[in-house]
PQR file with spaces between the fields and no chain letter, atoms N, CA, C, O and H, PARSE charges and radii, in Angstrom:
ATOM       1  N    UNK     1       0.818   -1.196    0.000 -0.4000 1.5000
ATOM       2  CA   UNK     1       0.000    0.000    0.000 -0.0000 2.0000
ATOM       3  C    UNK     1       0.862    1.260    0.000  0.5500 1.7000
ATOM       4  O    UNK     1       0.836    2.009   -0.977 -0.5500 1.4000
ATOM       5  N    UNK     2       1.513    1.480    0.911 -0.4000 1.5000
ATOM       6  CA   UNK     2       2.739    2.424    0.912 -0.0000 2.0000
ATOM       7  C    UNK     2       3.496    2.391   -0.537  0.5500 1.7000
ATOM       8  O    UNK     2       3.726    3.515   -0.983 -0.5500 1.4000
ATOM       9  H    UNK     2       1.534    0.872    1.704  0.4000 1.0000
ATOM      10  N    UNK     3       3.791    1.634   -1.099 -0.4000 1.5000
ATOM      11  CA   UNK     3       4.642    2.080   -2.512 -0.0000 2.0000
ATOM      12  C    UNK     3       3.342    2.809   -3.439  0.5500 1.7000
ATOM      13  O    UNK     3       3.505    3.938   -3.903 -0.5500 1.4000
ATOM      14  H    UNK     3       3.604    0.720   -0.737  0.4000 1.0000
ATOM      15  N    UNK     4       2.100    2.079   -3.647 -0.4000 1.5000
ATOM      16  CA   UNK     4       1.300    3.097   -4.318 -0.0000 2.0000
ATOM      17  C    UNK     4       1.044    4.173   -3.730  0.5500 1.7000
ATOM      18  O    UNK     4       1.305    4.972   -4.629 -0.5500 1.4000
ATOM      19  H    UNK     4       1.967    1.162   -3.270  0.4000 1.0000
ATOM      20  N    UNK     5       0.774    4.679   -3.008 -0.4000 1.5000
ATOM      21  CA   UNK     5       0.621    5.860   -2.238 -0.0000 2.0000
ATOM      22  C    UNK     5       2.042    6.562   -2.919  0.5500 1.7000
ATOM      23  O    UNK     5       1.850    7.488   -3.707 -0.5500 1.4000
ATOM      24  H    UNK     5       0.562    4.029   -2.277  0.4000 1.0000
ATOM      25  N    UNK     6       3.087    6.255   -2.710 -0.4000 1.5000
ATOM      26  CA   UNK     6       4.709    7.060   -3.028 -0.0000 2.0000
ATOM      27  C    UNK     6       4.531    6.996   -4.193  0.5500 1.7000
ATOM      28  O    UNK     6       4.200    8.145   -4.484 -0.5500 1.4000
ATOM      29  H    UNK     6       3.243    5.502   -2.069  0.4000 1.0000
ATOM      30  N    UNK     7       4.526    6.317   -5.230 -0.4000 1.5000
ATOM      31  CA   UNK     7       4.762    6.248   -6.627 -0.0000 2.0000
ATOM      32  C    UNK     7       3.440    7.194   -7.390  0.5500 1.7000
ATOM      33  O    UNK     7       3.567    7.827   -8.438 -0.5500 1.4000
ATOM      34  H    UNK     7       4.795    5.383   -4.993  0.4000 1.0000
ATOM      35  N    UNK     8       2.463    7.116   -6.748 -0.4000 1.5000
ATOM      36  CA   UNK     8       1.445    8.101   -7.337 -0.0000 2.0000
ATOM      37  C    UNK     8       1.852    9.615   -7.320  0.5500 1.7000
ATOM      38  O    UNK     8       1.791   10.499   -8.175 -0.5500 1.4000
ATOM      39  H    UNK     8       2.360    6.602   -5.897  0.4000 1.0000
ATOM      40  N    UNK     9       2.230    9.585   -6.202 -0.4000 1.5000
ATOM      41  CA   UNK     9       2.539   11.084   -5.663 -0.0000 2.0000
ATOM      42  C    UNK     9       3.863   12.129   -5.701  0.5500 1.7000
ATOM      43  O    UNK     9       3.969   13.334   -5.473 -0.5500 1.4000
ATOM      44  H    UNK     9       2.279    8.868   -5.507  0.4000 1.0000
ATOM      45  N    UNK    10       4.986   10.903   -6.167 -0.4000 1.5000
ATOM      46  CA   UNK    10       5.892   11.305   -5.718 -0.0000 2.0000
ATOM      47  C    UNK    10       6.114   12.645   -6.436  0.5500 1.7000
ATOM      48  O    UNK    10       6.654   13.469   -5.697 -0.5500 1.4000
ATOM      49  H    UNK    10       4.901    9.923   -6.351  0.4000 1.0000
ATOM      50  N    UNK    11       5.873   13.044   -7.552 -0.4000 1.5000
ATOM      51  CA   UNK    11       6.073   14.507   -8.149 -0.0000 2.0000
ATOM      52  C    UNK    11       5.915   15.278   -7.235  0.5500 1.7000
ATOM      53  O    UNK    11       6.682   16.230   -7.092 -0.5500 1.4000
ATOM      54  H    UNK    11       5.435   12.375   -8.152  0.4000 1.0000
ATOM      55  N    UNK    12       4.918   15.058   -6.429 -0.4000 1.5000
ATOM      56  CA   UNK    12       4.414   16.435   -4.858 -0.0000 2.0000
ATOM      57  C    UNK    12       5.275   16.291   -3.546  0.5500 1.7000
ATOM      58  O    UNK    12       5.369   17.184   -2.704 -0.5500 1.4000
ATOM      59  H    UNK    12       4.295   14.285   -6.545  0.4000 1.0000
ATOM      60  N    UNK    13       6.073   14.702   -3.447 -0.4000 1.5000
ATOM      61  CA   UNK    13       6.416   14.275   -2.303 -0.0000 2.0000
ATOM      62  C    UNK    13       8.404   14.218   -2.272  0.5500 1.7000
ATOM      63  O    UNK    13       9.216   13.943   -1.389 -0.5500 1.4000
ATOM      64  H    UNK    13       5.997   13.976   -4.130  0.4000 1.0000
ATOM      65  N    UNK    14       8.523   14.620   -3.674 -0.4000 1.5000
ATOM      66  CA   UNK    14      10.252   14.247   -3.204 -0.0000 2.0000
ATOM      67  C    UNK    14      10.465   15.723   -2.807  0.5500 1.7000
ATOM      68  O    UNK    14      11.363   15.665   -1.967 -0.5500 1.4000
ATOM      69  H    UNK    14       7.864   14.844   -4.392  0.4000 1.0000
ATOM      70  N    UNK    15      10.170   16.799   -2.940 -0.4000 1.5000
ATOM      71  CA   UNK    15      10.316   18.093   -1.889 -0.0000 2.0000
ATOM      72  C    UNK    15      10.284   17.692   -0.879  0.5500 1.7000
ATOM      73  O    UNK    15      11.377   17.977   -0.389 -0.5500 1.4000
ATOM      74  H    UNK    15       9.440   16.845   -3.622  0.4000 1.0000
ATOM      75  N    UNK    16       9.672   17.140   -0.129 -0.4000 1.5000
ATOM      76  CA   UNK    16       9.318   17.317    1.089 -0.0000 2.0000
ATOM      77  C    UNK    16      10.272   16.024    1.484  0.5500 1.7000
ATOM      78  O    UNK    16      10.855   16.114    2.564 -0.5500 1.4000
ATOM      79  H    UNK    16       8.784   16.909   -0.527  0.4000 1.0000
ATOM      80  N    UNK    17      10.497   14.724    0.628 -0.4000 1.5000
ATOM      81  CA   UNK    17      11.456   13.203    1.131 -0.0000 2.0000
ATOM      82  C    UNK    17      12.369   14.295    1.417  0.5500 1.7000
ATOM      83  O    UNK    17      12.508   14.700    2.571 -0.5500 1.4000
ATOM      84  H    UNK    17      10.024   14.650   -0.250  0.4000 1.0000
ATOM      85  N    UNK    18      13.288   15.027   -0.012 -0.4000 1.5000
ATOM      86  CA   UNK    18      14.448   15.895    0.767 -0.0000 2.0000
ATOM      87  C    UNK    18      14.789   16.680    2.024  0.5500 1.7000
ATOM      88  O    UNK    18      15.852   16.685    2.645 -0.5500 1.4000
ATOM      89  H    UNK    18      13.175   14.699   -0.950  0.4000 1.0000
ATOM      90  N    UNK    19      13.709   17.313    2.257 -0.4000 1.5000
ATOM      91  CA   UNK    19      13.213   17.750    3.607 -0.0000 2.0000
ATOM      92  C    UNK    19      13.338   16.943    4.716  0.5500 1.7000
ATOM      93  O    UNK    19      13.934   17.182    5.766 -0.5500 1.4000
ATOM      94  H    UNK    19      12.846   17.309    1.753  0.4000 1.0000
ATOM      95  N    UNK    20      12.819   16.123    4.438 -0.4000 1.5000
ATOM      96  CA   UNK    20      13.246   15.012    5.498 -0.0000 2.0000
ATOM      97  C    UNK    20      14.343   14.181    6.106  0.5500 1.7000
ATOM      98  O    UNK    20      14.574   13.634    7.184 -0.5500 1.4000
ATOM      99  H    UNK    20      12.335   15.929    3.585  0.4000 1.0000
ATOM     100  N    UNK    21      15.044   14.364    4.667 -0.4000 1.5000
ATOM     101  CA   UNK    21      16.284   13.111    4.380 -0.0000 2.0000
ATOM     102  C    UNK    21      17.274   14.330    3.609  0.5500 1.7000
ATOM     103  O    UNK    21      17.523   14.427    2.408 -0.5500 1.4000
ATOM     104  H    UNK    21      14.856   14.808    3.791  0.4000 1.0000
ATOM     105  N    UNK    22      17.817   15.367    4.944 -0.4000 1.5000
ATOM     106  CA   UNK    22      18.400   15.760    3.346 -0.0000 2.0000
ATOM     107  C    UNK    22      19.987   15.727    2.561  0.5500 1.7000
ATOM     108  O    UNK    22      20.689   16.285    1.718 -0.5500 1.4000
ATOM     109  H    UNK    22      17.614   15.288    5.920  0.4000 1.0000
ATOM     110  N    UNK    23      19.919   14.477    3.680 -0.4000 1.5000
ATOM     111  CA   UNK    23      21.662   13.852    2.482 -0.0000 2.0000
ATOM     112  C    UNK    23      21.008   13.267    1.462  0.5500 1.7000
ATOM     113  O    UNK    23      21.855   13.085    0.588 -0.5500 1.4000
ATOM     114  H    UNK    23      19.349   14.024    4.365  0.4000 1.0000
ATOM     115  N    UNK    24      19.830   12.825    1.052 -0.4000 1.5000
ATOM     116  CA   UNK    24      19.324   12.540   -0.139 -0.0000 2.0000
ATOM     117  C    UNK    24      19.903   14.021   -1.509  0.5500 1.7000
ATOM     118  O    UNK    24      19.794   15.216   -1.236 -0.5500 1.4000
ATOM     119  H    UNK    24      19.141   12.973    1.763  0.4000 1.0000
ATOM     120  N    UNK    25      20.284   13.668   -2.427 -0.4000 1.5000
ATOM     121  CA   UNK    25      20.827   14.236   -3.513 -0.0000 2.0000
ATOM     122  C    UNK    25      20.213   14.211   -4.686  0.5500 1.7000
ATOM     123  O    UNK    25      20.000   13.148   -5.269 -0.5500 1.4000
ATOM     124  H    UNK    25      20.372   12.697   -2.649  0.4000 1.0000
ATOM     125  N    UNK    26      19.862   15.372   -5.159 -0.4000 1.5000
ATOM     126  CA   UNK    26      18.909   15.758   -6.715 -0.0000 2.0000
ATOM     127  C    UNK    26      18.811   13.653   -7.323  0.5500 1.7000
ATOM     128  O    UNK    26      17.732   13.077   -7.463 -0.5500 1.4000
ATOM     129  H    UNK    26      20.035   16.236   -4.685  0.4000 1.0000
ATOM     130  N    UNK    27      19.735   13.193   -7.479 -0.4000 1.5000
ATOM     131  CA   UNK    27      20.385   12.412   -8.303 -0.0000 2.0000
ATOM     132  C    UNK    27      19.957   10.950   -7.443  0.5500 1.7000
ATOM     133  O    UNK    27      20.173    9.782   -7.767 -0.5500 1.4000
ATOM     134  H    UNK    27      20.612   13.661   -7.365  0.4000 1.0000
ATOM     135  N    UNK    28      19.213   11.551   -6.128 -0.4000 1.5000
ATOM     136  CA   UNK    28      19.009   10.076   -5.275 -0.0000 2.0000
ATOM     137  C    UNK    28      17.580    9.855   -5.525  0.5500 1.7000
ATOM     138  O    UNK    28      16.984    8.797   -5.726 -0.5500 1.4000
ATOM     139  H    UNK    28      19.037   12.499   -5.864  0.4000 1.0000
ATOM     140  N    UNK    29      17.126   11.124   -5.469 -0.4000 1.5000
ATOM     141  CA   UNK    29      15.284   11.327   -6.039 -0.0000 2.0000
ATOM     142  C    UNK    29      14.975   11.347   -7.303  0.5500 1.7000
ATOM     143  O    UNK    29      13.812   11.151   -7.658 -0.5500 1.4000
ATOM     144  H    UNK    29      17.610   11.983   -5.306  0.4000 1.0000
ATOM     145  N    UNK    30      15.792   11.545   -8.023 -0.4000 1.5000
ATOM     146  CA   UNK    30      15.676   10.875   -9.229 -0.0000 2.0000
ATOM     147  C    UNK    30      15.944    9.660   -9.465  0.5500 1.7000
ATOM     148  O    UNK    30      15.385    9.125  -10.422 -0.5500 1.4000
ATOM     149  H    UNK    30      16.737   11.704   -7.735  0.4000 1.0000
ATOM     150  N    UNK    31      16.609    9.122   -8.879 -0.4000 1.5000
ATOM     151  CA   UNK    31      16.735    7.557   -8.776 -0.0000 2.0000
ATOM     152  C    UNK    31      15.538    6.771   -8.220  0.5500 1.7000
ATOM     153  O    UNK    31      14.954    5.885   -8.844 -0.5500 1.4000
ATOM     154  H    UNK    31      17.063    9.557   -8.101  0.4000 1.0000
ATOM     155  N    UNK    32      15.311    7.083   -7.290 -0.4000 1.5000
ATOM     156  CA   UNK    32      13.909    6.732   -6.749 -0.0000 2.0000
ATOM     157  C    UNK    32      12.467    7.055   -7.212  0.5500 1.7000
ATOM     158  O    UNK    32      11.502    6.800   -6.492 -0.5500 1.4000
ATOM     159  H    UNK    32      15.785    7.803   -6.782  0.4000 1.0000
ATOM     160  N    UNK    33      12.381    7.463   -8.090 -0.4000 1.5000
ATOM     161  CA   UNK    33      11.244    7.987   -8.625 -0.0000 2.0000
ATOM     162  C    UNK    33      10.317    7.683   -8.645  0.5500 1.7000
ATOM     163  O    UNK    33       9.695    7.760   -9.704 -0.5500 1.4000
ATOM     164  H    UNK    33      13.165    7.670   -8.675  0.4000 1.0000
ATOM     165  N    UNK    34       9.581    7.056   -7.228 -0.4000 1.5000
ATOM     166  CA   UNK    34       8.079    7.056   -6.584 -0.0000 2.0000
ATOM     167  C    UNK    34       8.152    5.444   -6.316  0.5500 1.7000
ATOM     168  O    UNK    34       7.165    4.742   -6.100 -0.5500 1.4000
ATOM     169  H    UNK    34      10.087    6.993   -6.368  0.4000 1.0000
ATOM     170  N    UNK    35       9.337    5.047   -6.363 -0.4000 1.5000
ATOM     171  CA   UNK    35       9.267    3.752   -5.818 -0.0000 2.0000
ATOM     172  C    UNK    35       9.803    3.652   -3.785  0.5500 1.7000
ATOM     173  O    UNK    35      10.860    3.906   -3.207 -0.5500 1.4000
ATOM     174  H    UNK    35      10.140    5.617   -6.539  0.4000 1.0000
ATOM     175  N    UNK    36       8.693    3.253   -3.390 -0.4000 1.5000
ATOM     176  CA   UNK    36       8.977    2.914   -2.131 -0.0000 2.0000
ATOM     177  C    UNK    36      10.281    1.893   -1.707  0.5500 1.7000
ATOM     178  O    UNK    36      10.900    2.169   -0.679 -0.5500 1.4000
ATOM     179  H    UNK    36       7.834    3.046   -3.859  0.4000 1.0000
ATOM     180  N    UNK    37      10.576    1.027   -2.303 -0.4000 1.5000
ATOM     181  CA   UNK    37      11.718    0.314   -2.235 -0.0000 2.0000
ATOM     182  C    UNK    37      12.796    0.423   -2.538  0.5500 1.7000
ATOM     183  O    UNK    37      13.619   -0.364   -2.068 -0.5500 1.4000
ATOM     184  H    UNK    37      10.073    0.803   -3.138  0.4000 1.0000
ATOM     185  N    UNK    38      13.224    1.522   -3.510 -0.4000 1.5000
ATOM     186  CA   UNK    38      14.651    2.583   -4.175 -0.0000 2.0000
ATOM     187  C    UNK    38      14.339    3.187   -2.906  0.5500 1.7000
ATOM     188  O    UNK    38      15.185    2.867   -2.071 -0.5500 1.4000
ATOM     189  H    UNK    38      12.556    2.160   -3.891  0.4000 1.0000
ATOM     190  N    UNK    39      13.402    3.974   -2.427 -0.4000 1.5000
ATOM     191  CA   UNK    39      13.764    5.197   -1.286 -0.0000 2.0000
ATOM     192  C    UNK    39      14.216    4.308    0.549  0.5500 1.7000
ATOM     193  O    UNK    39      14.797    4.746    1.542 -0.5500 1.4000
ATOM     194  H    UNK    39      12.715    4.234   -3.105  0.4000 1.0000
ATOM     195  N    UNK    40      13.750    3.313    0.313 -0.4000 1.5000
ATOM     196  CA   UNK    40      14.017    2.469    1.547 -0.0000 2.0000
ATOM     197  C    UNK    40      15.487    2.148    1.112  0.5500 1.7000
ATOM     198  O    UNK    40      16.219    1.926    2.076 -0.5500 1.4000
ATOM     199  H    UNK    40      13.278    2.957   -0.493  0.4000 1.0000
ATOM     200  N    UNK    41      15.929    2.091    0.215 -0.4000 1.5000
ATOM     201  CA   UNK    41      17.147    1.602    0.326 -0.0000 2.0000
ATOM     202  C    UNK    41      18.126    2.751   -0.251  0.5500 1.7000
ATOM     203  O    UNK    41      19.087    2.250   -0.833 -0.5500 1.4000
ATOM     204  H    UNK    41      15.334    2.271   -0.569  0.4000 1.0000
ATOM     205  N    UNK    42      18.130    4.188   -0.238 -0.4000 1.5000
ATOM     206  CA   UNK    42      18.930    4.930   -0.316 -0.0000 2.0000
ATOM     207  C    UNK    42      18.637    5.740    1.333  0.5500 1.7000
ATOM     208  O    UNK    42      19.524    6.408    1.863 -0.5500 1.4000
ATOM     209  H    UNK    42      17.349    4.595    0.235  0.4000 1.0000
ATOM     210  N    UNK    43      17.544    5.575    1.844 -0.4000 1.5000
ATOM     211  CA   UNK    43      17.585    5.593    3.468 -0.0000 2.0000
ATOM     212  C    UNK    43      18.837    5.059    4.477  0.5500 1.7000
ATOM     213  O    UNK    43      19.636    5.553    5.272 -0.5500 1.4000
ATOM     214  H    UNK    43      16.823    5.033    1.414  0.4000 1.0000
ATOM     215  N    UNK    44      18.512    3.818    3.966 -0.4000 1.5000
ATOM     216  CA   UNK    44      19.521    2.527    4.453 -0.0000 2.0000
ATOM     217  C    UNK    44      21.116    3.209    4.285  0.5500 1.7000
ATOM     218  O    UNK    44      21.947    3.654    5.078 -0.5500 1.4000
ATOM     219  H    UNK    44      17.862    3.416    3.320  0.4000 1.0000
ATOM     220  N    UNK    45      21.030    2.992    2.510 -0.4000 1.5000
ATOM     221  CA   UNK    45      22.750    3.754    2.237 -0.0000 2.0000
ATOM     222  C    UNK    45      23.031    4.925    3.001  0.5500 1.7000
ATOM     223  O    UNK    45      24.050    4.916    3.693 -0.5500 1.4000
ATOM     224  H    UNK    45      20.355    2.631    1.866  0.4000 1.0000
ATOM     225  N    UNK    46      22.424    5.757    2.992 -0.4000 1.5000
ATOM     226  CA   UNK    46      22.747    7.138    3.445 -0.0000 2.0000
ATOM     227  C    UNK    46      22.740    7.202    4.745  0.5500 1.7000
ATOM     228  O    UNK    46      23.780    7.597    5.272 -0.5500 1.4000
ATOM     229  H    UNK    46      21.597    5.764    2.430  0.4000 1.0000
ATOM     230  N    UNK    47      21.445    6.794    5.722 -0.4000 1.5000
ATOM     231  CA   UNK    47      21.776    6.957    7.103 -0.0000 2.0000
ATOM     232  C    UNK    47      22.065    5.593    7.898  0.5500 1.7000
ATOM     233  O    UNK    47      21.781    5.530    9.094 -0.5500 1.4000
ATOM     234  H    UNK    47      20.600    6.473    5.294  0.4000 1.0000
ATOM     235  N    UNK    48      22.549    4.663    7.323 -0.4000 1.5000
ATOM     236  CA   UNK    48      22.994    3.530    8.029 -0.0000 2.0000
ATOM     237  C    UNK    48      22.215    2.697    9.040  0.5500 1.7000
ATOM     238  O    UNK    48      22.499    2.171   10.116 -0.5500 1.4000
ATOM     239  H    UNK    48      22.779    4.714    6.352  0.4000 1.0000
ATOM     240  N    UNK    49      20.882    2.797    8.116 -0.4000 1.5000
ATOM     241  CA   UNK    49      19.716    2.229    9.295 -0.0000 2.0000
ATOM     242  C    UNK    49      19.534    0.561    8.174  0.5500 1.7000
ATOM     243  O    UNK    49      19.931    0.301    7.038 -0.5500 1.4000
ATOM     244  H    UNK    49      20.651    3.224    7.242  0.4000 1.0000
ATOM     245  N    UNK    50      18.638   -0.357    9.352 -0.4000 1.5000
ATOM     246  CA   UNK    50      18.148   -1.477    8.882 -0.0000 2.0000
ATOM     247  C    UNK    50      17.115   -1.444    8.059  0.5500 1.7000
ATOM     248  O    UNK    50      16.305   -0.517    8.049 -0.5500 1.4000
ATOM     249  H    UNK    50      18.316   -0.146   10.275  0.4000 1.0000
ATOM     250  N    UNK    51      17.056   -2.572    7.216 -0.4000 1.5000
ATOM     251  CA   UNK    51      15.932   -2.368    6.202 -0.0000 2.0000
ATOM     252  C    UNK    51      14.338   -1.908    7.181  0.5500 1.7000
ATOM     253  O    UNK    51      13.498   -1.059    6.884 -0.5500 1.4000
ATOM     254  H    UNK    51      17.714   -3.325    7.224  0.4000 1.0000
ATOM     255  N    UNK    52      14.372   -2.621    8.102 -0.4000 1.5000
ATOM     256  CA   UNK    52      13.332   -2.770    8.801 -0.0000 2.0000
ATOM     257  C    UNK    52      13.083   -1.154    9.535  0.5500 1.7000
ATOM     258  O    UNK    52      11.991   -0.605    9.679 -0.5500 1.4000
ATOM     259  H    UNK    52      15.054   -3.311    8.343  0.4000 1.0000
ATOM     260  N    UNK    53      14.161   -0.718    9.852 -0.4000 1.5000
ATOM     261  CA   UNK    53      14.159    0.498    9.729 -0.0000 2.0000
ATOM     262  C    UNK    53      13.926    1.804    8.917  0.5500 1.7000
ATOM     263  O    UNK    53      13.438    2.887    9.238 -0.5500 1.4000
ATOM     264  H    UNK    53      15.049   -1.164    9.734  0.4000 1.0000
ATOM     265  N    UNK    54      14.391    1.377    7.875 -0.4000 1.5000
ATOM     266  CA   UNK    54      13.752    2.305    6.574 -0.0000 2.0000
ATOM     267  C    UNK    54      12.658    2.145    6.536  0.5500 1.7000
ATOM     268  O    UNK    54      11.865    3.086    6.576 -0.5500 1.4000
ATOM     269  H    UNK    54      14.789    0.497    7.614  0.4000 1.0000
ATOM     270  N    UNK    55      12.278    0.827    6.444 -0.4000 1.5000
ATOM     271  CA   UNK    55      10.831    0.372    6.146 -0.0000 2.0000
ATOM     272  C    UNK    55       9.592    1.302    7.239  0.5500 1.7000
ATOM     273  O    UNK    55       8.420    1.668    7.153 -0.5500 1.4000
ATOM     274  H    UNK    55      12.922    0.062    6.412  0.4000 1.0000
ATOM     275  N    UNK    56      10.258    1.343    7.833 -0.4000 1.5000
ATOM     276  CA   UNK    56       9.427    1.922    9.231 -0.0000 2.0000
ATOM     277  C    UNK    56       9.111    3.220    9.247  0.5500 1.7000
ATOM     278  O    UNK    56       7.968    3.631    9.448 -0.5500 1.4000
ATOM     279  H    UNK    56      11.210    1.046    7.904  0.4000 1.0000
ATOM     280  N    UNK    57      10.428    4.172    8.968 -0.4000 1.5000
ATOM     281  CA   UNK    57      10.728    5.476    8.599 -0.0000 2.0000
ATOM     282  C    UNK    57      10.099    5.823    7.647  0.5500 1.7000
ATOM     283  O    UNK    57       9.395    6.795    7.921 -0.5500 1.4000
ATOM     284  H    UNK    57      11.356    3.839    8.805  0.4000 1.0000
ATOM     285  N    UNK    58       9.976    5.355    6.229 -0.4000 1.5000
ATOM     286  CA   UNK    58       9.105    5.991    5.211 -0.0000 2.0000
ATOM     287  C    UNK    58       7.782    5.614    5.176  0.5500 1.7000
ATOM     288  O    UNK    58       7.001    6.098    4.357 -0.5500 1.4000
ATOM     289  H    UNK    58      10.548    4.566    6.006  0.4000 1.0000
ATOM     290  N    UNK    59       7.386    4.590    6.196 -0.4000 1.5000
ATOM     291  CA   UNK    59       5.924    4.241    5.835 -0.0000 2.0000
ATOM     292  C    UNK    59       5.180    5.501    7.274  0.5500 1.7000
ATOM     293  O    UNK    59       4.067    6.025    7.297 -0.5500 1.4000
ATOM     294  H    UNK    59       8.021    4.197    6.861  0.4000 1.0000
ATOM     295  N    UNK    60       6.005    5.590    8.003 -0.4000 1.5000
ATOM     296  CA   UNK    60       5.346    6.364    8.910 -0.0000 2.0000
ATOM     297  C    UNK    60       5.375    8.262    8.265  0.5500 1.7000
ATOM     298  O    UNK    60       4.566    9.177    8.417 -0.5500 1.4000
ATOM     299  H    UNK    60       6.909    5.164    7.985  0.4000 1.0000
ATOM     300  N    UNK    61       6.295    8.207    7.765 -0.4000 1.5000
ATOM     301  CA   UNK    61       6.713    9.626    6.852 -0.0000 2.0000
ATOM     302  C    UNK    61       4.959    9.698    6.016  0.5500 1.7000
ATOM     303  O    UNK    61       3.946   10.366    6.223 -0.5500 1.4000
ATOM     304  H    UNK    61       6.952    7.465    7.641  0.4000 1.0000
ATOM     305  N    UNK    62       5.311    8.717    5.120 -0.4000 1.5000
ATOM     306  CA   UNK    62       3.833    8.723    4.595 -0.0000 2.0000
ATOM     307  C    UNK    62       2.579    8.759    5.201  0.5500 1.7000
ATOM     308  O    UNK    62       1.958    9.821    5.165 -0.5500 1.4000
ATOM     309  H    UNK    62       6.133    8.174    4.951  0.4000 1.0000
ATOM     310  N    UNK    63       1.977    7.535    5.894 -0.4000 1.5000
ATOM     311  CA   UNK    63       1.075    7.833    7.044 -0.0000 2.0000
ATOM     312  C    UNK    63       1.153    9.587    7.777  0.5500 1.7000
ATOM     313  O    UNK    63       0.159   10.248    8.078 -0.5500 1.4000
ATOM     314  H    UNK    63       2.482    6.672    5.923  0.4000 1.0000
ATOM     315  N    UNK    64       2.297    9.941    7.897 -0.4000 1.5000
ATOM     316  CA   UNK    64       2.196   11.572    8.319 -0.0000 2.0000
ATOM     317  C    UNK    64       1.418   12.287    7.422  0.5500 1.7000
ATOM     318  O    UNK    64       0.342   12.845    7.641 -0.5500 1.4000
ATOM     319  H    UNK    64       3.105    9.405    7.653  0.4000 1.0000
ATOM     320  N    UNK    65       2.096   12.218    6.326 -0.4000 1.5000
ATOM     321  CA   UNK    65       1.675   13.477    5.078 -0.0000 2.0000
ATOM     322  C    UNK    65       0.673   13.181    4.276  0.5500 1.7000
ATOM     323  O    UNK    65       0.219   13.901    3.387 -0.5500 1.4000
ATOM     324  H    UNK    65       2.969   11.765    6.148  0.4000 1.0000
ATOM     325  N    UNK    66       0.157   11.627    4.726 -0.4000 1.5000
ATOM     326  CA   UNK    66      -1.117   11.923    3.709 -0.0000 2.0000
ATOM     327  C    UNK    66      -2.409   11.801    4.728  0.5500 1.7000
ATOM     328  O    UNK    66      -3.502   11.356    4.378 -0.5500 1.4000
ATOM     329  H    UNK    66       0.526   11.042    5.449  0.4000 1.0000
ATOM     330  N    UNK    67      -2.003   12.400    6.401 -0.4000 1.5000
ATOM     331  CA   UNK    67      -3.073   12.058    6.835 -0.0000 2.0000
ATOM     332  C    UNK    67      -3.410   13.763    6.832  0.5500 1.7000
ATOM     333  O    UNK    67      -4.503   14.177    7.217 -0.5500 1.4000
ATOM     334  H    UNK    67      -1.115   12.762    6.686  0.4000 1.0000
């Protein structure tokens, strides 16, 4: 559910991923481009968290902003 939610939206939502994440790089959100599972795992690369952790981090990010 969370990857459709990101992948629909993401044109409105990588402002704000950067915002959030912002060692994320022009070149990391473009890489990810509304896929929930590219952004869980440049989470991971960048801040040295567990998958289960990313996983956690962007689904609650979401649950935030689309409530």
């Amino acid at each position: 559910m969370s990857n459709i939610k990101l992948e629909g939206k993401w044109d409105q939502l990588k402002g704000e991923a950067k915002t959030k994440w912002a060692d994320l790089t022009d070149d990391d959100v473009k890489y990810v481009d509304g896929s929930f599972d590219k952004l869980v795992g440049k989470i991971k690369e960048k801040y040295g968290k567990t998958k289960d952790e990313a996983e956690k981090e962007v689904s609650e990010w979401l649950d935030k902003i689309q409530s």
